[in-house]
N, C-alpha and C positions, 0 to 999 in steps of 0.2 A: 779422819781416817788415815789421813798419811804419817800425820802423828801416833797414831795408835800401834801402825804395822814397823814402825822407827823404831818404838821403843818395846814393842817383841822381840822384833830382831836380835836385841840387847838381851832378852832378858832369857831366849830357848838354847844358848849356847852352855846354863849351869842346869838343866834338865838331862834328866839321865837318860843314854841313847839308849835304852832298851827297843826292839820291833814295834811293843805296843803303844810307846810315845814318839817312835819319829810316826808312823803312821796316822796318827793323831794328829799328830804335829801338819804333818803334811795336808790333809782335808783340810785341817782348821786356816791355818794359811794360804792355802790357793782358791777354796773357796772366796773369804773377801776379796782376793786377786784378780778372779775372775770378774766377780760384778764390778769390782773400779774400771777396770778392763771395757768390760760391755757398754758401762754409760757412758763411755766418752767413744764408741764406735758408731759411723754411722752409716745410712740405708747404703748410699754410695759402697761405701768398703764392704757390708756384709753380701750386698748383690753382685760384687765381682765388678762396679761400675756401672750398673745396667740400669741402680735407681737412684730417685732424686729425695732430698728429703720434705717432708709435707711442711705446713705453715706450724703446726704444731709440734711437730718433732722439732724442729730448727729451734724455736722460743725455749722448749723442755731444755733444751741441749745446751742454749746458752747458761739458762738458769740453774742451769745445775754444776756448770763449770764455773759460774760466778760463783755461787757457793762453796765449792771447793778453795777454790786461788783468789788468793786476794789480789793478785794482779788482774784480775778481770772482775768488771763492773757490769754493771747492765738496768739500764734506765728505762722509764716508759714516756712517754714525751706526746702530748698532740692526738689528733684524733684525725681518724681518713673516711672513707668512705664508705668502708664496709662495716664500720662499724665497732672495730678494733684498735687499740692506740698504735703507732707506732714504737719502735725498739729501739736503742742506742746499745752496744757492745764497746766498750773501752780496754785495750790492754796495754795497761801503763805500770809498768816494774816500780814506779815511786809514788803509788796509786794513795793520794792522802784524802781523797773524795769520795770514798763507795759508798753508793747509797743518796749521794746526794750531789742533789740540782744547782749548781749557785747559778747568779745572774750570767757568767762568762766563765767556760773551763779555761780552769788553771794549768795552762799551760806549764813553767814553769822552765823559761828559758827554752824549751823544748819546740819540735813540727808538729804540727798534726797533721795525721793521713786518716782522709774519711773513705772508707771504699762503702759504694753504695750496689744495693744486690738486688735481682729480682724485678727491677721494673717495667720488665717483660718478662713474668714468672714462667712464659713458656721458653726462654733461654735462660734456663738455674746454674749454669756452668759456677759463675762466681756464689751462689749460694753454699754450696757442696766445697767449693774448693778452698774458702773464709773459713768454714766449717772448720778444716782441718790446720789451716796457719793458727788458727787461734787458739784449737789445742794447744796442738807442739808450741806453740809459743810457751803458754801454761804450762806445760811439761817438760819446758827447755829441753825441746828435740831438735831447735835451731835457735839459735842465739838471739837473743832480745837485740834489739835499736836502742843504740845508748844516746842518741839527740831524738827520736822520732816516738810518739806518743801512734796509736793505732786506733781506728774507730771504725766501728761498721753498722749499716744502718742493715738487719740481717735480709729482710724482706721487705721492702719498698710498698709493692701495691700488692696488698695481703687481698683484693678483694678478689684480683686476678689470680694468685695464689690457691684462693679457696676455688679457684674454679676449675679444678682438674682435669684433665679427657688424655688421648692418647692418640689425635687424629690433626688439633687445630695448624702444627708444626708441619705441612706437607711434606717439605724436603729436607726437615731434619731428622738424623739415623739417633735417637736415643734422646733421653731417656723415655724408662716404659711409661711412665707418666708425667705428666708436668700442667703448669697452671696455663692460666690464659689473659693476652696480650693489651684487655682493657680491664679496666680497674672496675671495681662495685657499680660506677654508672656508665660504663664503655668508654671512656676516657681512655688513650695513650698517652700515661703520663711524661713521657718524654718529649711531650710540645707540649706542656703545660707551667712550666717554671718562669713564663712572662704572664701570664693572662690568670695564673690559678685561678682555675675554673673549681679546684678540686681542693678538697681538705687535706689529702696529701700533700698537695703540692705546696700549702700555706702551711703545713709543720715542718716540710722540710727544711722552709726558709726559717723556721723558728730550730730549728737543730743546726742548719747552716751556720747560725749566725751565733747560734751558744756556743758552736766549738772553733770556726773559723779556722776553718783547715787550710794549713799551708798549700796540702796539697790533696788531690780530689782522685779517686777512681770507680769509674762504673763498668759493669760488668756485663758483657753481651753476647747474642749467638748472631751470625750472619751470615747471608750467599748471596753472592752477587755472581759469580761463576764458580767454576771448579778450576782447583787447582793445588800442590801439592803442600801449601802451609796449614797446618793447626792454628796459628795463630798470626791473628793482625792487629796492627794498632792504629787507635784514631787518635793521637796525640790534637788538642785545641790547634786551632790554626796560628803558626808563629806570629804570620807578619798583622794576624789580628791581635791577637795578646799584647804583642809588640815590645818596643824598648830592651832591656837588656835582659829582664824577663822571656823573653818570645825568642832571644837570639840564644840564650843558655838552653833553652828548651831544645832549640832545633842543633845545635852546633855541639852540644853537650850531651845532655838529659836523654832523648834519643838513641846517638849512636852508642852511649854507655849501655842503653838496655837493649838495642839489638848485640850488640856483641857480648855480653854478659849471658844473652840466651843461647848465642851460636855456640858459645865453651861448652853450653850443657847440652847440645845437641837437641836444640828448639829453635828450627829456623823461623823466622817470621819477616811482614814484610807490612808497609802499611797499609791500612784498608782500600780491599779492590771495589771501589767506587765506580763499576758500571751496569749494567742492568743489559743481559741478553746479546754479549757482546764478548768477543775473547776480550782480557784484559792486557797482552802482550801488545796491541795495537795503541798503549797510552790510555792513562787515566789521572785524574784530576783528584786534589785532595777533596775529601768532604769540609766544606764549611759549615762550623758549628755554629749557628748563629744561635741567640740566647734562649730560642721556644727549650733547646736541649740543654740536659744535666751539663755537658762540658761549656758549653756556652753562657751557661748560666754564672758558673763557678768563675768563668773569664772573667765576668764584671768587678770584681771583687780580687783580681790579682791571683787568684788560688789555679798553681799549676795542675791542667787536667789532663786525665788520660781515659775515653772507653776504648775497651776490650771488646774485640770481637772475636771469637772463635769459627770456625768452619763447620755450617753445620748439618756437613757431609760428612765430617770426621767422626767414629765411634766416642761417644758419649765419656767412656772413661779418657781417650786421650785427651778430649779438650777441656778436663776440668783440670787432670795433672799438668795440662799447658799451663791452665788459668794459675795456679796454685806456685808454679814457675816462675812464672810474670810476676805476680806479684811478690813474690819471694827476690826476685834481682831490684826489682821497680825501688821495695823497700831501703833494702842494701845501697845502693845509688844514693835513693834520698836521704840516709842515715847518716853515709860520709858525706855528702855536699848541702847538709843543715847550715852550716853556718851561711853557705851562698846563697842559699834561698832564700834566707830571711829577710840577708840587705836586699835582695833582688826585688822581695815583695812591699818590705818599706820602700825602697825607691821608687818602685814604678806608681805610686801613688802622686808622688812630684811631679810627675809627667804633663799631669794634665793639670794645667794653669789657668786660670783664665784670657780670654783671649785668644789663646789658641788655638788652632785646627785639630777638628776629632769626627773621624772616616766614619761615618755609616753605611755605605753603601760598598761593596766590594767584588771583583772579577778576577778572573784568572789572568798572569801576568805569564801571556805562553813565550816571552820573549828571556825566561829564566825555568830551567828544568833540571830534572834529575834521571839517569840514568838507573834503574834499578836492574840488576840481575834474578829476573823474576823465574821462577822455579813452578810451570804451568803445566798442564795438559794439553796436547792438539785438540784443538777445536775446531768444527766446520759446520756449517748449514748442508742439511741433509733433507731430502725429502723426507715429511711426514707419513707415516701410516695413517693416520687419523682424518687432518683437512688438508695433503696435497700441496700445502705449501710447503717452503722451506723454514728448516726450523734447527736451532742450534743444538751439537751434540759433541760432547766430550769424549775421548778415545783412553782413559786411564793407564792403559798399555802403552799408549806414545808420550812417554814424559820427556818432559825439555829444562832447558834453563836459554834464556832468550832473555836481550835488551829491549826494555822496557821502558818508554817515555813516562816518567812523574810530574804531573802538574802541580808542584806543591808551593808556588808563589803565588802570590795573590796582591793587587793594587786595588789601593779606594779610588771609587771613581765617584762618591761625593763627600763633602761632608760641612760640618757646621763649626761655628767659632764658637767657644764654652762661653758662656754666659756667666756674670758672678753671681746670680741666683735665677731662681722659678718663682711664680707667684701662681697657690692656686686656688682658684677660689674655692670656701669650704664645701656649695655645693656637692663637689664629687668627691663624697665622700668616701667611695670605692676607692677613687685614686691614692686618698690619704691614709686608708686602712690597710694600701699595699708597701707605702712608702714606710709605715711604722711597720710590721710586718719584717721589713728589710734592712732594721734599722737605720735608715733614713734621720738626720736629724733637721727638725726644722723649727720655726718661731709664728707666732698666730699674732698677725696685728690688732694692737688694742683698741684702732679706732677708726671712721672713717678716713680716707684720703685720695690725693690723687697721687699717679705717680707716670714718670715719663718711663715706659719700656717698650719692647719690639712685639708688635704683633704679627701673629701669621694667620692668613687666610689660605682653606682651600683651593687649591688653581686644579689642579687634575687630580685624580687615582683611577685605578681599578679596581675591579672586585672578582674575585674564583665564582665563578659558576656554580658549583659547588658543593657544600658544608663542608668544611674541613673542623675539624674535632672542635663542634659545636657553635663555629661562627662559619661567617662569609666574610672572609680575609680580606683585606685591602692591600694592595702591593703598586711599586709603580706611581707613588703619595708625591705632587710637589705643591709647593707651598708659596703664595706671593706675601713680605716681606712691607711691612709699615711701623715707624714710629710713632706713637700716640701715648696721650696723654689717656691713661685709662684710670677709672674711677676702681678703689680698692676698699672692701667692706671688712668691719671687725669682725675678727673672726677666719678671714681668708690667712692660708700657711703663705710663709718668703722660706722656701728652702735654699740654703749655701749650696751653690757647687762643689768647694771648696773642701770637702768630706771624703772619708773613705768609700763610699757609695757612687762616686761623682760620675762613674761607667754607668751604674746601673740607672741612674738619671738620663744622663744622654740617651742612651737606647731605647726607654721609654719615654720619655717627653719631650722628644722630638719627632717631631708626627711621621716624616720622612725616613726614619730608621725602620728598617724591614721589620722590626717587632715590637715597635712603638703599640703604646697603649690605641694609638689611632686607629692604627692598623688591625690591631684585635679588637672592632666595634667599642670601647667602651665613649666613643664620642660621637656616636652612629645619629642621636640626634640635634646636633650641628645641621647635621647635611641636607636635615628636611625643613622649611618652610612653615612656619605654624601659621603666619598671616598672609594674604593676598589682597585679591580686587576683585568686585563684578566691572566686568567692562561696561556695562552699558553706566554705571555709575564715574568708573576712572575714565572713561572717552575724555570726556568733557573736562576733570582736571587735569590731563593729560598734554590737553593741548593746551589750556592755559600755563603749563612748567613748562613746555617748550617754547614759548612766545616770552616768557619771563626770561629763560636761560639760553639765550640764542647761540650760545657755545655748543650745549649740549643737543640743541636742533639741528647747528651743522652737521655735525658727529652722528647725528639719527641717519639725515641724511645720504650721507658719504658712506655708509654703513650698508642703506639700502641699498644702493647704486651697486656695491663691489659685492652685496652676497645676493645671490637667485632668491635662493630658500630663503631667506631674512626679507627679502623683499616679496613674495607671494605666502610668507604666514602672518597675516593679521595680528593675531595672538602673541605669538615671537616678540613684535613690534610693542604690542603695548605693555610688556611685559621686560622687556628693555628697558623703556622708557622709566618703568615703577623701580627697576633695579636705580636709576642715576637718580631718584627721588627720594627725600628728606622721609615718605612712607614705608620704604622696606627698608627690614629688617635690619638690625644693625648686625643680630646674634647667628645669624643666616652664613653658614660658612667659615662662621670667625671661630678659630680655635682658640679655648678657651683661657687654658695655661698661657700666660705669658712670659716673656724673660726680660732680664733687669743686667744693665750692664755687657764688660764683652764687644 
């Protein structure tokens, strides 16, 4: 079509300007004008801001801009829950792939930036606001990224998407409609990117890992109080990313796009991470540990950033926020391609064998940041309703007030890398996730033994509970043995030593807050399959004590210093069967081993 109206153009200036052909002229030409016009307008723009686009408008909209512009592509990828594939978006100006899937995009010397949308379809802000970058991108309304390739996944959980109302959002002002915050099977896919419980969450790691974005954004709506920004950022936690990646992040990457938004008059500030509380009294960065999108993408070296908008703020300004953000975000990352690249080759180096890698992490309040936070008065007021005190904003009393930032943070445990994992084939979930992740690993050919560390369970907890679909374990430690363990053909030896070598750690080490442990997939470990009748173990019972008089004293000395050990019979013989060649060996024993380190 744009060829068509190109070479009209050329050809209505040797037509004779008589009344009844410019007339002619003019319907014939503004008509097509108008429909090109139209199909690239969307719900957003034509409702003045007010609406959001459906699941089906958004696919139409890409698909039809892929059709036009060869610089945008548009793939179908994977299968989720509702039933629908997922969608990839590409706008790459030296686009030699449309239409087609290879095993790894070709990058081609170039970044890639995946901005991910929708994963809480009831905050669309980044749906609507991609919408329009990837127009104007297409219609060169703003300048292409000459090192940065662009991806977007359009709508994430299409199942929440298709599930529309205009009520589930209590305290957000707009849009008139919008989708809803669990996916086809009530799933919040935003704690699902360890445990994929969900078919989304297992395509995205399969789009993650075909395009292996430099760099990550996901798009979000939040209130944690009120106060005068449209926009905040969850930039990943530095000193978790770490190394010279996590310091360009914070010392660079950061202040580049707060002050790049200030010039345009979009103040922002980072996410106000507190709950029912003014946030001028101090707040703490969000730690993204890996259940979420930016945590996820950490493992993997890929700098991440969610977007959260305010969403108090009317509808239309926080998608022209969103559309801002990502317009400087991009800019930033465009000219500082070449640092990112070595940054993300590099930090791969980091992690050696032998050496220390933090799983466990706290607030290091002995390192802060002052922000000039841009707030509302707020006070506890007596209730109309229950007579308590209850918190309430004054929009008429605006401020700008020093602000305590919690945005350091210290490991307060961690493990020594191991030069592999062995798992047995058994769990075969474990090894459906690790290929999944591209994970590389090797399957031994035959029986063996081999010397490596075992861990047993010593303590955990567990949530009360169900959190999105398990009873979480938190609070995991682990008592520490070498052993000679018996190893079957067929059982994986996965390298540390790999691109993946984060996403290993955090899961197969039980101890890590999002360790596969921790999300039940080891849940029966913890139980007992065999016992004892007493009245049958009495009796050998006291013959191993009489045989093992080490372990008599120890019974002993045991009753003596506990009450309860020494007035529960049961306890006692049950004791005794634990220090016996009869239980269980599999009772406790976590099952992944490690080799080396």
């Amino acid at each position: 079509m744009a060829f068509f109206l190109n070479n009209l153009r050329h050809c209505i200036i040797y037509l004779p300007k008589t009344k009844f052909m410019k007339n002619l002229l003019l319907g014939f030409i503004l008509i097509p004008l108008v429909s090109i016009h139209a199909q690239y307008t969307i719900p957003f723009e034509k409702s003045n801001g007010k609406q959001t686009a459906t699941y089906s408008q958004t696919i139409h909209f890409y698909k039809t801009l892929a059709a036009e512009f060869p610089t945008i592509s548009i793939f179908e990828i994977g299968h989720t829950d509702s039933g629908h594939p997922l969608h990839v978006v590409v706008f790459n100006p030296e686009n030699d792939q449309k239409n087609l899937k290879t095993q790894k995009y070709q990058k081609n010397d170039k970044n890639l930036l995946l901005i991910n949308n929708g994963i809480h379809p009831g905050e669309p802000d980044g749906i609507d606001a991609t919408m329009l970058l990837f127009r104007d991108f297409a219609e060169n309304k703003i300048p292409a990224p000459k090192n940065t390739i662009i991806a977007t996944i359009p709508i994430y959980n299409i199942g929440g998407a298709l599930n529309r109302n205009s009520t589930s959002r209590t305290n957000q002002n707009g849009p008139e409609e919008y989708g809803f915050r669990g996916n086809a099977r009530n799933y919040d896919l935003n704690r699902d990117f360890i445990k994929n419980d969900t078919k989304n969450a297992r395509t995205f790691a399969e789009i993650f890992h075909w395009l292996n974005p430099d760099l990550f954004i996901d798009n979000h709506v939040s209130n944690g109080a009120d106060y005068q920004y449209v926009l905040t950022h969850l930039f990943t936690q530095h000193d978790k990313l770490g190394g010279g990646l996590g310091n360009y992040l914070h010392t660079s990457f950061m202040p580049q796009l707060e002050d790049s938004l200030q010039q345009k008059s979009w103040d922002i500030t980072p996410y106000v991470n507190v709950f029912n509380q003014v946030p001028e009294k101090g707040f703490a960065q969000f730690m993204d540990s890996p259940r979420y999108a930016s945590g996820y993408t950490t493992l993997f070296n890929t700098l991440g950033l969610t977007v959260e908008t305010h969403m108090l703020k009317p509808y239309k300004q926080r998608v022209e926020g969103t559309y801002q953000l990502m317009k400087s975000f991009i800019n930033i990352a465009d000219a500082d391609a070449s640092t990112i690249r070595t940054l993300r080759k590099n930090a791969v180096e980091k992690y050696k064998v032998g050496s220390y890698y933090p799983i466990s992490w706290e607030v290091d309040s002995s390192k802060t940041t002052t922000l000039k936070f841009k707030g509302y008065e707020g006070k506890m007021v007596p209730s109309h309703i229950t007579g308590a005190d209850r918190l309430k904003y004054f929009r008429d009393k605006p401020f700008t007030k020093d602000a305590t930032y919690y945005n350091y943070f210290k490991p307060i445990d961690s493990v020594t890398i191991p030069s592999a994992y062995i798992v047995p084939k058994g769990y075969w979930n474990v090894i459906e996730l690790l290929k999944l992740n591209d994970i590389e690993f090797s399957e031994f050919s035959k029986d063996t033994t081999i010397t490596a560390e075992v861990y047993h369970i010593k303590n955990f907890e567990t949530v009360k509970n169900p959190f999105e679909g398990h009873y979480l374990h938190f609070k995991t430690e682990v008592r520490k043995s070498t052993e000679n363990v018996s190893v079957k053909e067929g059982d994986i030896l996965v390298q540390t030593q790999q691109p993946g070598v984060r996403y290993l750690l955090e899961t197969l080490e039980p101890s890590a807050p999002d360790s596969f442990f921790n999300w039940n997939f080891f849940d029966a470990i913890l139980q007992q399959k065999e016992g004892f009748s007493p009245y049958v173990w009495e009796d050998m019972a006291e013959n191993f004590l009489n045989e093992h008089p080490e372990i008599k004293k120890e019974f002993e000395r045991k009753k003596m210093s506990d009450p309860a050990f020494m007035n529960n019979w049961y306890a006692q013989l049950d004791w005794i069967h634990k220090q016996s060649p009869y239980y269980e060996k599999s009772h406790l024993r976590y099952p992944i081993v490690r080799v080396g380190g």
